[in-house]
Structure formats: C-alpha cells, structure tokens
One Martini backbone bead per residue (centre of mass of N, CA, C, O) as a GRO file, in nm:
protein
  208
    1UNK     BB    1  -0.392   0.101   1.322
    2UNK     BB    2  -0.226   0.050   1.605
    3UNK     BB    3  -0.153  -0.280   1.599
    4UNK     BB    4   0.019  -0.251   1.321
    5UNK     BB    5   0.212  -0.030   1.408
    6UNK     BB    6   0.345  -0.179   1.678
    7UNK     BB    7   0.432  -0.456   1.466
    8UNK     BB    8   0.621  -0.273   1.247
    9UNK     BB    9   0.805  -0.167   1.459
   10UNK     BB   10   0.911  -0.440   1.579
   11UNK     BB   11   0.956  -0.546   1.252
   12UNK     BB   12   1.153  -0.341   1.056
   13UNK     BB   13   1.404  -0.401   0.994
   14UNK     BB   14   1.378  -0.697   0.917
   15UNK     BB   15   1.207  -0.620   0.691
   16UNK     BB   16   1.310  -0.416   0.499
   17UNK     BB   17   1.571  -0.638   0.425
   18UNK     BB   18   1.336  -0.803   0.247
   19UNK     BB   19   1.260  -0.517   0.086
   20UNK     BB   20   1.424  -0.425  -0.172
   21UNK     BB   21   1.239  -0.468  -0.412
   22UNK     BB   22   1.035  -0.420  -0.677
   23UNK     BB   23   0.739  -0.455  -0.806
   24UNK     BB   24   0.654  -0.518  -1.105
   25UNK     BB   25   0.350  -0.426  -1.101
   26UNK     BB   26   0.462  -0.143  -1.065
   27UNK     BB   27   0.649  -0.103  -1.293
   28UNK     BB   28   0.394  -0.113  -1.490
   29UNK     BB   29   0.230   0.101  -1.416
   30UNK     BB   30   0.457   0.356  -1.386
   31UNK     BB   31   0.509   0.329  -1.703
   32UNK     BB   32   0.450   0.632  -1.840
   33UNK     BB   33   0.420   0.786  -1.605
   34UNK     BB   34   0.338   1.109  -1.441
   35UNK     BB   35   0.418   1.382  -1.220
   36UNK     BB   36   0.383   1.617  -0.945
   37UNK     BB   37   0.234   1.399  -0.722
   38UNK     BB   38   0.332   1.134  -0.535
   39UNK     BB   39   0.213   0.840  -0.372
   40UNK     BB   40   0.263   0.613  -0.107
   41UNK     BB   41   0.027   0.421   0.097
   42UNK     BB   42   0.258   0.208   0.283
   43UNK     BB   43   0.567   0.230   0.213
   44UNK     BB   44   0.760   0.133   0.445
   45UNK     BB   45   1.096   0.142   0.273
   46UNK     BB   46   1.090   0.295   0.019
   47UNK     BB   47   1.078   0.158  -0.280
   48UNK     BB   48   0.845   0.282  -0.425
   49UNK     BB   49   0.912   0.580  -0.367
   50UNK     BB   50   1.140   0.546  -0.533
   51UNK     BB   51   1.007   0.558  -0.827
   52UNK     BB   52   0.813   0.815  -0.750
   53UNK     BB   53   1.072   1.036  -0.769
   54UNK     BB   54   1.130   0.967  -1.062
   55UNK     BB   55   0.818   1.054  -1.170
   56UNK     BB   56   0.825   1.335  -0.955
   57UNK     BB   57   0.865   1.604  -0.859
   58UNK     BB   58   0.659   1.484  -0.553
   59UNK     BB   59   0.726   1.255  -0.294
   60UNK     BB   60   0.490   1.054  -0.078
   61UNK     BB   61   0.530   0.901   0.215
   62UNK     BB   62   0.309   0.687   0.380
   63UNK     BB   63   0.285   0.591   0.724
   64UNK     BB   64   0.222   0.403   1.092
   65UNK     BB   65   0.543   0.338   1.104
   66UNK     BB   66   0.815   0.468   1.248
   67UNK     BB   67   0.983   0.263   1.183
   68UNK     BB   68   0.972   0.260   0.882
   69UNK     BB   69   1.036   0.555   0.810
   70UNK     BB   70   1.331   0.516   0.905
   71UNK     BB   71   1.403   0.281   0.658
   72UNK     BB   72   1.330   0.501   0.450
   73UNK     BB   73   1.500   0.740   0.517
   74UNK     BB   74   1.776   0.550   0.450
   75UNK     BB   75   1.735   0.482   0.170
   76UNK     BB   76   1.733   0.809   0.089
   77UNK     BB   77   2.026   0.846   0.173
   78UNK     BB   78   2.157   0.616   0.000
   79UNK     BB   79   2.029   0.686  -0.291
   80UNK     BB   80   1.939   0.992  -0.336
   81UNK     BB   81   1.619   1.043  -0.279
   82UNK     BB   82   1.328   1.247  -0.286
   83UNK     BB   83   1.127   1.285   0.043
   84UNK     BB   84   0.822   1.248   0.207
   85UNK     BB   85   0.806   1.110   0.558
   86UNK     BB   86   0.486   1.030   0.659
   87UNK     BB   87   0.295   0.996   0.955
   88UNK     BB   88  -0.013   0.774   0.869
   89UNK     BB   89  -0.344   0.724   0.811
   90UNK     BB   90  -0.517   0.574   0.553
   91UNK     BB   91  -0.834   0.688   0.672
   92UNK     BB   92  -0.633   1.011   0.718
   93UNK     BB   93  -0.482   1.134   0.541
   94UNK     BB   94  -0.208   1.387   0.507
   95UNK     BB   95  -0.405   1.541   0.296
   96UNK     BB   96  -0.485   1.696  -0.001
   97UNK     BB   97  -0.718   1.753  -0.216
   98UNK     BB   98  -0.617   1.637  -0.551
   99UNK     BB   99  -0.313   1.599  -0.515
  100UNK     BB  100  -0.261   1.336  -0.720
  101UNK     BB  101  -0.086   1.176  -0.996
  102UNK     BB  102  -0.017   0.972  -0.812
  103UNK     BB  103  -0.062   0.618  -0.695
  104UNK     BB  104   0.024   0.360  -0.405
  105UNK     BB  105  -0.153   0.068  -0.267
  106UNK     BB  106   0.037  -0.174  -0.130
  107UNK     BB  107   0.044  -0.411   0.113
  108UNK     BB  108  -0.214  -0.293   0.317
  109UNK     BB  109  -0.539  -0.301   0.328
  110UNK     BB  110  -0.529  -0.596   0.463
  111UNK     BB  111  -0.494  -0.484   0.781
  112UNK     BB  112  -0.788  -0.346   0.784
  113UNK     BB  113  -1.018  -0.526   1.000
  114UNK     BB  114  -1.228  -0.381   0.844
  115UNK     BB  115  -1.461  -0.288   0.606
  116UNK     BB  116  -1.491   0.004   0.654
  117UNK     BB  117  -1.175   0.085   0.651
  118UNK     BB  118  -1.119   0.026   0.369
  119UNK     BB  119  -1.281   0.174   0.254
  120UNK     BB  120  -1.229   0.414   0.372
  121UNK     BB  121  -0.921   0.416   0.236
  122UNK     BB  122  -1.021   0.448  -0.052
  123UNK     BB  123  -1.174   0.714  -0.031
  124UNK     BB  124  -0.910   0.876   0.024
  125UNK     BB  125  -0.771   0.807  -0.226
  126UNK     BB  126  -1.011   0.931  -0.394
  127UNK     BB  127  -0.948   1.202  -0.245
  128UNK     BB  128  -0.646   1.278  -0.363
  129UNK     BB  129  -0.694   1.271  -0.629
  130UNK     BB  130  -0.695   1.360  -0.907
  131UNK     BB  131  -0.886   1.389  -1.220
  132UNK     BB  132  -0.599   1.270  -1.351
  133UNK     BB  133  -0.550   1.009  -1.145
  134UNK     BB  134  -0.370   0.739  -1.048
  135UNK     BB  135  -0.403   0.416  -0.943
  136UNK     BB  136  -0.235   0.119  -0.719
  137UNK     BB  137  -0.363  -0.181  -0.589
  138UNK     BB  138  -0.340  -0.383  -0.318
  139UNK     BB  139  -0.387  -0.757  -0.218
  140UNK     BB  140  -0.436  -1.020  -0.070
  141UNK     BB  141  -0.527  -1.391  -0.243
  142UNK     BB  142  -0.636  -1.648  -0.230
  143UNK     BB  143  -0.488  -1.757  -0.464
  144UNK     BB  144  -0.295  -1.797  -0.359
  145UNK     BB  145  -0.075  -2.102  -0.252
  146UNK     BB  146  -0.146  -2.145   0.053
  147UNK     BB  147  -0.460  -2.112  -0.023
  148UNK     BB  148  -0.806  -2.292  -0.024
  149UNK     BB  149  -0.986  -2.052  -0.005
  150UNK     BB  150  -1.252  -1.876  -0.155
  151UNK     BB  151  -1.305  -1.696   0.074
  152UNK     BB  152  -1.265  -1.464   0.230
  153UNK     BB  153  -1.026  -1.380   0.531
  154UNK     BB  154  -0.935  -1.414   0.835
  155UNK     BB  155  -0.569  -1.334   0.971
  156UNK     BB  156  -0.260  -1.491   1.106
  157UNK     BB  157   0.073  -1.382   1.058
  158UNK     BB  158   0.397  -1.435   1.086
  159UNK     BB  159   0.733  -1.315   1.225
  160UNK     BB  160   1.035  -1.382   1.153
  161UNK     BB  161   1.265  -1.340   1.421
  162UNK     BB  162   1.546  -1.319   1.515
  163UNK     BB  163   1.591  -1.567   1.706
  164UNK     BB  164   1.233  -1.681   1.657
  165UNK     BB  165   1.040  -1.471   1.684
  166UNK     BB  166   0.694  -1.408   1.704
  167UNK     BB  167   0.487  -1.207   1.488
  168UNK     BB  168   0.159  -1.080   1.444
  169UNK     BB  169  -0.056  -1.047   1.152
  170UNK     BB  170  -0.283  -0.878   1.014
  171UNK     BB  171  -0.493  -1.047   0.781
  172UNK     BB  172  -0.720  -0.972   0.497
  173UNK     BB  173  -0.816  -1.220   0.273
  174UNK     BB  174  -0.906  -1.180  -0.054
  175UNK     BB  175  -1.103  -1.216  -0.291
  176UNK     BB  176  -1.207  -1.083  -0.622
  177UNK     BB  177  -1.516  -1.017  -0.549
  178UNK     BB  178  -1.461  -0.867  -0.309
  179UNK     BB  179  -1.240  -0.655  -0.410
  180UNK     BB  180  -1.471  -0.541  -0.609
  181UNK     BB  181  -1.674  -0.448  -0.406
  182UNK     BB  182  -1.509  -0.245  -0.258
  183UNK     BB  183  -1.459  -0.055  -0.510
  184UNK     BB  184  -1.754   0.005  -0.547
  185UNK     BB  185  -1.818   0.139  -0.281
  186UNK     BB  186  -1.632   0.344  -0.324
  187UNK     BB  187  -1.474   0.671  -0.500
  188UNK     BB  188  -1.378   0.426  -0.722
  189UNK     BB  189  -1.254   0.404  -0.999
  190UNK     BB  190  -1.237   0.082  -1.267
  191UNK     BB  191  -1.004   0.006  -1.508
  192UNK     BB  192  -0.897  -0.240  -1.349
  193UNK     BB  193  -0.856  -0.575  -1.315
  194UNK     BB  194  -0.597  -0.824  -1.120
  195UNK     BB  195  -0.430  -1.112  -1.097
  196UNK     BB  196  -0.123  -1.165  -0.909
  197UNK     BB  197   0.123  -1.377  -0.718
  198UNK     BB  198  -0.155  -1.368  -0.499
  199UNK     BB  199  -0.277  -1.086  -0.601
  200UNK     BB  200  -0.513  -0.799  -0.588
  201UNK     BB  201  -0.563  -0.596  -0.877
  202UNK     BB  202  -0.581  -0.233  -0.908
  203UNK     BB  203  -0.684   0.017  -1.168
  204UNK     BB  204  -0.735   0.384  -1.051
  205UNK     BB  205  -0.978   0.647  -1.004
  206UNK     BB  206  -1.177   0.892  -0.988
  207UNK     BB  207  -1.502   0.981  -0.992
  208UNK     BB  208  -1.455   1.289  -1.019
   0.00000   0.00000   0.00000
C-alpha cells in the first residue's frame, strides 16, 4: 500500500474536507449493534471512527496515511470522541485475534493493486473480527453510472487539488460477481451482499 499512503498523504487535507458526513449505509448497518471494540479500516478522517466510538467502549482507526491520521485526530478533537488512531497496512492490521465486536472496512478495498493484496487484507478483517463480530465492507462497483464496463477493471482516478494540480488514485472498481468471489476466498462468512450507490457492500462474520 506504499504508494496508496503517499497519494492521500499528499491530499489529506482537501480530501478530508469533503468527507464530512458519513455514508448512510455505515450508519444503517450500525443501527442497533455495539460492542466492546470497533475497528475502522481504512478510517480516513474518522468521519465512520466517530460512529463507532458511540457505540463501543473502544473505537480503533487504522489508516496507512500519516496525513489522514492528522485529520482523524482532527476531528476527533473538535468532536470530542475518543478514539485510537494508529498507522497500518489493510493486509497486516495491528491488531490482535478476534478482537473486534464491529468493524468498517469501506471504500479501502478498492486501492489495493493486486487480488492477493484484497483477499488477503478481507482475511485479516476475518481475523481480528470476533466469533460474534460483524462488519460492513465496501469497494466501488462496475455498476456507478460513471462506469459501462460490466466486468471489474483496474483504473486511475484523478484527484483535483485547489489550484488545478491532479493526483492519480489506483483504484480496482469490482463488478457484484467479482467482489462476492473475493469474499468467498476470504477467511470471512457472508451474510448479506448488495449493491447501492454505485458500490458493492457485504455484511460479512468471521468463519470461526
């Protein structure tokens, strides 16, 4: 995720700036759950962090860009929600097993390059996740109106900072069929899968 870390280092702030609220399908998922760990993966701006610290003892932010940790911290500072917010890679949390009675892991996935890297980073989430832990995974999908194509495909995204200047953004954009393959090589049970928005989202459990 090298060159992931250092696309949003370089635009953390102005992204941050524009992920204000959070995404309804987070907060539909969850309506009704808590626990006593939550992870975010991939968290951002702590915008999702900030959810799950309302309802869980302990929320965890995992980022791989020191820049958006900043702005997670941030956040977490004007809010004033409590939150750990710690530097690390998708395929190698730093987390201990089955720690995690909820976790997010959304519009993350989709960065990284290779299909062993997703796959491998859905078994860590199976990893970490509790015996009666859920979560809520998301990547971007064939279906957006952007997209015609019908099969995944890798892409870059331009990323237009003030003043013009463009950073490009590896992103894998899956089709429905492709992303529900990934999660069944996964270490990760899936209880729900759909479409919304223009992303494919899973509610997914630990097979253990």
């Amino acid at each position: 995720m090298t060159d992931v870390h250092h696309t949003y280092d370089r635009i953390a702030e102005h992204f941050a700036k524009t992920r204000e609220y959070p995404w309804p399908e987070v907060e539909e998922f969850l309506d009704g759950r808590s626990g006593g760990v939550a992870v975010d993966v991939g968290c951002g701006n702590g915008r999702h962090t900030e959810l799950l610290a309302a309802r869980a003892d302990r929320a965890v932010g995992v980022d791989a860009s020191r820049g958006l940790l900043a702005t997670a911290r941030e956040r977490a500072a004007d809010r004033e929600f409590d939150a750990d917010l710690v530097a690390g890679d998708a395929e190698r949390l730093p987390l201990r097993d089955g720690v995690a009675d909820l976790a997010v892991y959304v519009a993350t996935l989709h960065h990284l390059r290779s299909r062993g890297a997703r796959v491998a980073s859905l078994d860590e989430l199976a990893r970490v996740l509790s015996t009666s832990g859920a979560a809520l995974v998301s990547a971007w999908s064939t279906e957006h109106d952007r997209f015609s194509e019908e099969e995944g495909f890798d892409t870059a995204v331009d990323w237009t900072l003030p003043g013009g200047e463009t950073v490009p953004r590896f992103y894998h954009v899956y089709d429905p069929g492709e992303f529900r393959a990934d999660l069944r090589e996964s270490a990760l049970a899936v209880a729900e899968s759909f479409v919304s928005s223009g992303n494919c989202y899973a509610v997914v459990h630990s097979e253990e």
